[in-house]
Structures are given as C-alpha cells and as structure tokens.
LOLOLUM-921390 format. One line per field, with one value per residue (C-alpha): residue number from 0; residue in one letter; x, y, z. Coordinates in steps of 0.1 Angstrom, whole numbers. Each point is the difference from the previous one (the first is absolute). Example, Ala and Ser with C-alpha at 12.3 -4.5 7.8 and 13.67 -1.06 7.14 Angstrom:
// LOLOLUM-921390
pos	c(0  1)
code	c(A  S)
u	c(123  14)
v	c(-45  34)
w	c(78  -7)
END
This chain:
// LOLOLUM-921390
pos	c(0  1  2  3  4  5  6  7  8  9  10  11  12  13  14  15  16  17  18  19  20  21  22  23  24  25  26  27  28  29  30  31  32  33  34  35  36  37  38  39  40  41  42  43  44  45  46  47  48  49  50  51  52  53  54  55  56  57  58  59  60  61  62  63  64  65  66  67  68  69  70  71  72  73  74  75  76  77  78  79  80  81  82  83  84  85  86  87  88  89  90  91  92  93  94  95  96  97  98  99  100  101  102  103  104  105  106  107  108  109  110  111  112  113  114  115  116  117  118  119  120  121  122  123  124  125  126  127  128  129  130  131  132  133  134  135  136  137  138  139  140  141  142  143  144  145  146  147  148  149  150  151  152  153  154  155  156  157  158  159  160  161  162  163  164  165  166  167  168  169  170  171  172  173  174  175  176  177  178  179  180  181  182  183  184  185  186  187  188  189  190  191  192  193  194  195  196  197  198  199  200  201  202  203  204  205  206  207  208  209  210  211  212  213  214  215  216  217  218  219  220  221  222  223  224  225  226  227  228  229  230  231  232  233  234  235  236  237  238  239  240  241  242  243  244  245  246  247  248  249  250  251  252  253  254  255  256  257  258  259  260  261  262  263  264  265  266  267  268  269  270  271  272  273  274  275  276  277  278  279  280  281  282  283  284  285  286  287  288  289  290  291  292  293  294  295  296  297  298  299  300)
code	c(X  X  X  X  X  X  X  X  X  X  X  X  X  X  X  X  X  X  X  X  X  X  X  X  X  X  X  X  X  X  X  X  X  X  X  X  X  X  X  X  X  X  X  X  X  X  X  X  X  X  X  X  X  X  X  X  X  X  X  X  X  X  X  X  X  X  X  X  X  X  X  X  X  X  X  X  X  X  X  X  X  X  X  X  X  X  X  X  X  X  X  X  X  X  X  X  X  X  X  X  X  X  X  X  X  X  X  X  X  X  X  X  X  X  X  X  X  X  X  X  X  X  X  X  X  X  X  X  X  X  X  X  X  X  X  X  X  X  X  X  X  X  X  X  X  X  X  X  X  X  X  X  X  X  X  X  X  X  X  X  X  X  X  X  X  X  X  X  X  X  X  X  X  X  X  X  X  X  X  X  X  X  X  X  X  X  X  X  X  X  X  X  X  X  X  X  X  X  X  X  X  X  X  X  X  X  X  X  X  X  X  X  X  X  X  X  X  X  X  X  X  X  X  X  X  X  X  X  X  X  X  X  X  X  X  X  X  X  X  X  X  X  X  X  X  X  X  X  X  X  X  X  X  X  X  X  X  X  X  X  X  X  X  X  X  X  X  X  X  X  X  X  X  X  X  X  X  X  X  X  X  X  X  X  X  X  X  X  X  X  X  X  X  X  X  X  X  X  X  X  X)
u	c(0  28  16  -30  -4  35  5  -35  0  -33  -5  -5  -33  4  -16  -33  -5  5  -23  -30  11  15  33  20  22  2  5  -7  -4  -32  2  -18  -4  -17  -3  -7  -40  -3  9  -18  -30  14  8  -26  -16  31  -13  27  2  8  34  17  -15  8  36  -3  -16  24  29  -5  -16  15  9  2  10  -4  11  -27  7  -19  -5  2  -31  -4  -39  5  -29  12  7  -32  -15  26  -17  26  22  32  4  12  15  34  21  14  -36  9  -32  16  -19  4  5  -10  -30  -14  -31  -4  -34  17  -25  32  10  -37  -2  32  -8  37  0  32  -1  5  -12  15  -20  29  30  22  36  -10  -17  18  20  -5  -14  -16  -22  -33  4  -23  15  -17  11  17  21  35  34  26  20  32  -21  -13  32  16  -31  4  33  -17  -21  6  1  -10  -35  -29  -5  -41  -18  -35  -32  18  -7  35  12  22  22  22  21  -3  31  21  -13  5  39  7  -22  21  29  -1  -7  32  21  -12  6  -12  -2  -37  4  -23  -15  5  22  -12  20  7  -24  -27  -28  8  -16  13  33  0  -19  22  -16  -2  -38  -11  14  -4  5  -10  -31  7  30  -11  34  -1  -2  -35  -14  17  -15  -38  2  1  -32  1  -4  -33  -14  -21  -39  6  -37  -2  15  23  28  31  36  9  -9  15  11  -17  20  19  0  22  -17  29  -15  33  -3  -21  -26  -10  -40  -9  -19  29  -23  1  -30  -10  -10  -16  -23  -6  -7  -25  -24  6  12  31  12  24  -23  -12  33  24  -19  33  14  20  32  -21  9  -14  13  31  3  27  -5)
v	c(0  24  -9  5  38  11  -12  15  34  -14  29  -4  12  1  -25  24  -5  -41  -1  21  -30  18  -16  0  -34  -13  -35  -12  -32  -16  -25  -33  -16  -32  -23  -36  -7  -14  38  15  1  23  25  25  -12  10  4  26  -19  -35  16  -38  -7  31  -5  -35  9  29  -20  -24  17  1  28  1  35  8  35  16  21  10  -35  22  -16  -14  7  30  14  33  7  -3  23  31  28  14  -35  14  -40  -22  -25  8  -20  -24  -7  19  20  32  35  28  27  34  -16  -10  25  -19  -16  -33  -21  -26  2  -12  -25  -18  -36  2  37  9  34  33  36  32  13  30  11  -19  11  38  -2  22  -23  32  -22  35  -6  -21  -34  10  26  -5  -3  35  7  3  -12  25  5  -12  -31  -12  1  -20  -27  -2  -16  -26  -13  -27  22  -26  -4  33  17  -4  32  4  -17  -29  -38  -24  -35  -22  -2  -31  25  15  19  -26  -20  31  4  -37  6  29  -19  -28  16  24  -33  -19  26  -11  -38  4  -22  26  -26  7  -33  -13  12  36  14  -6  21  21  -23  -30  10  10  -28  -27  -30  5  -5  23  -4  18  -10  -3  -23  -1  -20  -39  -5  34  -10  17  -21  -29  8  9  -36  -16  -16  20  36  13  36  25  3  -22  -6  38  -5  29  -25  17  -2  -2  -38  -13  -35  -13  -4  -31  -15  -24  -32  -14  -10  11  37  23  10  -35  -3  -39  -1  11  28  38  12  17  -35  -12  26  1  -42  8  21  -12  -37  -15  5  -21  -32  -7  4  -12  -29  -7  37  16  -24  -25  9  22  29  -4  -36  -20  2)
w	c(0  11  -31  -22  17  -8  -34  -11  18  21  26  39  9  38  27  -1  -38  4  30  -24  -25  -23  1  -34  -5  -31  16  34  19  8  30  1  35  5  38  4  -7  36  10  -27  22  24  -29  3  30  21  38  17  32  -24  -4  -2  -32  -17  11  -16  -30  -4  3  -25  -24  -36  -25  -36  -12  -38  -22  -14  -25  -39  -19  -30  -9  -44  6  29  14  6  -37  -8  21  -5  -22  -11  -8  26  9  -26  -19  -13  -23  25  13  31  14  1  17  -23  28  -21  -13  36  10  33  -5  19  -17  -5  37  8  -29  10  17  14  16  -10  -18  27  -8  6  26  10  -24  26  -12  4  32  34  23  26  32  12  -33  -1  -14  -28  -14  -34  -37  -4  28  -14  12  0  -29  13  19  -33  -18  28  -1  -34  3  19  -26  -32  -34  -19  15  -2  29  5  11  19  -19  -21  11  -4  9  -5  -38  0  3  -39  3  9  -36  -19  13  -9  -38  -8  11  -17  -31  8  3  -28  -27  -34  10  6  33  23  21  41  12  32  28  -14  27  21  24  29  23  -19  4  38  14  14  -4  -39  9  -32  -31  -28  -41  -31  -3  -40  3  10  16  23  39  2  -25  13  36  -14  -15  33  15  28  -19  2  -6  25  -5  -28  -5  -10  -30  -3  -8  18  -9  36  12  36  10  27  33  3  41  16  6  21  34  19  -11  22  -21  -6  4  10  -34  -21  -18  7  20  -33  -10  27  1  -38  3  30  -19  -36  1  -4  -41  -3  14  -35  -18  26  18  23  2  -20  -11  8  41  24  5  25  -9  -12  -31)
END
C-alpha cells in the first residue's frame, strides 16, 4: 500500500477524512477471519460476562488477508455508466481514468462491485499544514509559494498530480509499461523486436512486497509466470458470477495439513470449509467418495 502511494503521488487525507470514509488508496487489504463452527455460535451472541469463550474463539481464529485493488474489469461496469467516457480501455486493455475529462458524477465509483476507485473530495496536495487551521480547510486554500515548490520535490514526475473533483484508482502502474515500451523500442532499433521481455519491470506493489505474493506480466505470452499461475486449479476470480471478467484473478490460500503444525484443525480443512460444508453440503462427496487423493484430509496418503 505504502508502496502504491508513493510511486502514484496518492495524497494523505488525514485521520478525519478516512474516518468520514473518504479515504484514498488505490489498494488496500481486506481481512477475512473465520473460527471453528463449534464456536461459531458464540459469534454474535457474545455475553460480556462469557469472557472465556471470547478468549477461546479469539485465539484460534483464522485469517486470510487478500489485496484489493481495480480488476481492470474486460466488461467494467464503471465504463458504462461514465457520460462523458473519462474511464476506459486503452490499448493494452488496461481501464485507464482520463483525469481532464472527469466532471465528478462518480456514477463509476457506485457501479463498481469491488469499491476500489476514490474521489477527490479536497485538493489534498495544496491544503495548509498550519495545526492552528481547521482540518477542513476546503479546496482553495493555498500553500505558500516556497511550501509547494519544496512538496513538489516529494512527488513522482512521471504520474499527474490529481486535483479536487476527479475520481482515480489503481493503473497497473501505466507508467511503469510505457518506460519499458519506449525502451524496448529505443534498444531494438530497426529490428522490429518491441515486445516487453518478462522481467524488465513489474508493479509498485509487485516489486515491494516480500513474499512475491503479486506478480505481475504479460497474459499474452503462454510461457509468462502470470499465465503460468492463472492456469492452476486453484485461480479463481472475485464476484465472478457478475461477469465483469477481471484481469486480476487470485489463488486460493494454500494450508498446512500436517498435524504437528499449530494451525492444524482435527479435520484437516480450514474453518472456511467447515462452515461452507455445514450450510451447503460437502462438494467434493460426489466427486471424491474417499477424500481428495483418495485420503482424508491429514491422512497418510
């Protein structure tokens, strides 16, 4: 997320502007949390003088945390809703905001399954940092001459500075892709070869997260890592049944079944499972008639 905000200019809007909801992250991090189903029951039921079982429940609970960030959607909703087309496809089938054409109906922001384009509520980067000042100073109060110049040096000159009234998001980090374009075509001359090769760069979040858990690539080339990964069984895609087929898909959390380890559950499945099999039935029953690998899960098998 840090990453995200520095290579893209996104402004700070202050704890007061986050708690109104108006926070401005092109990416954030949505937290999944699931207990055992034998302690399900307490959850919402949760008698204050029970403390023991909320100190249970807490303490084994389990978390699966997931980016969120634009899918950059083949059929996105928000395009078709924008009067005045600012939000589109470019050439790389990138959905891409067209800042100068943006009259701030946020029709996209509201059409958007995934809740991941911000408006401009303030012109952040030319608001007072004088603490004697109220918080909402507004959309004209100026920095000092010699302030701005100095804040200026702060931000990325490849990526527009948004003003007041324009909704943004998330780009795959366009200017990255254009550097590498231009590039490539500097370095292969009259050769012709002006294809991106896979490692020449990636995302800003890509690139600073440490478990390599986002990648980033070229979905056209077959043998590219991404389209290596979105061919495993386990990639599936958000809200899928919406049909705004996103570039973005995710791979669903992997769990170790190993007994010994301490986030073994005596049934071998995440608590995710259990309480999916509870209210909808067990689906691999039909298919897998001894368990998957023909074991249980946590067997020897």
């Amino acid at each position: 997320m840090m990453a995200c905000q520095s290579e893209n200019n996104v402004p700070i809007v202050g704890r007061d502007q986050v708690m109104r909801g108006r926070e401005m992250h092109w990416l954030r991090i949505d937290r999944y949390y699931s207990a055992p189903p034998e302690k399900l029951k307490y959850f919402g039921t949760f008698n204050i003088e029970d403390k023991q079982q909320f100190d249970e429940w807490i303490d084994d609970v389990q978390v699966v945390t997931q980016p969120m960030l634009c899918q950059h959607c083949e059929a996105a909703p928000c395009e078709n809703v924008c009067p005045v087309n600012a939000t589109v496809h470019d050439q790389e089938d990138l959905n891409v905001m067209i800042y100068n054409k943006c009259v701030s109906t946020r029709y996209c922001s509201n059409n958007c399954p995934y809740k991941v384009r911000k408006f401009n509520y303030f012109d952040y980067n030319k608001r007072s940092f004088d603490i004697g000042k109220s918080l909402y100073m507004g959309p004209f109060h100026k920095r000092k001459d010699d302030e701005w110049d100095l804040l200026k040096m702060s931000k990325n000159p490849d990526v527009t500075v948004r003003m007041r009234g324009v909704m943004e998001k998330c780009t795959f980090c366009v200017q990255r892709i254009a550097q590498a374009k231009i590039a490539q075509k500097v370095k292969a001359g009259e050769s012709g070869d002006v294809v991106v090769p896979e490692g020449t760069f990636t995302t800003a979040c890509a690139q600073a997260c440490p478990a390599g858990a986002i990648v980033f690539g070229n979905l056209k080339d077959p043998n590219s890592k991404v389209s290596r990964l979105k061919k495993l069984p386990r990639d599936y895609t958000v809200l899928d049944f919406l049909l705004t087929k996103p570039r973005l898909t995710y791979l669903a959390k992997i769990r170790n079944q190993n007994a010994n380890m301490p986030d073994y559950y005596k049934t071998g499945w995440p608590y995710t499972f259990e309480e999916y099999k509870d209210k909808m039935g067990n689906p691999f029953e039909e298919a897998h008639p001894e368990g998957l690998n023909g074991a249980e899960p946590g067997g020897e098998k």
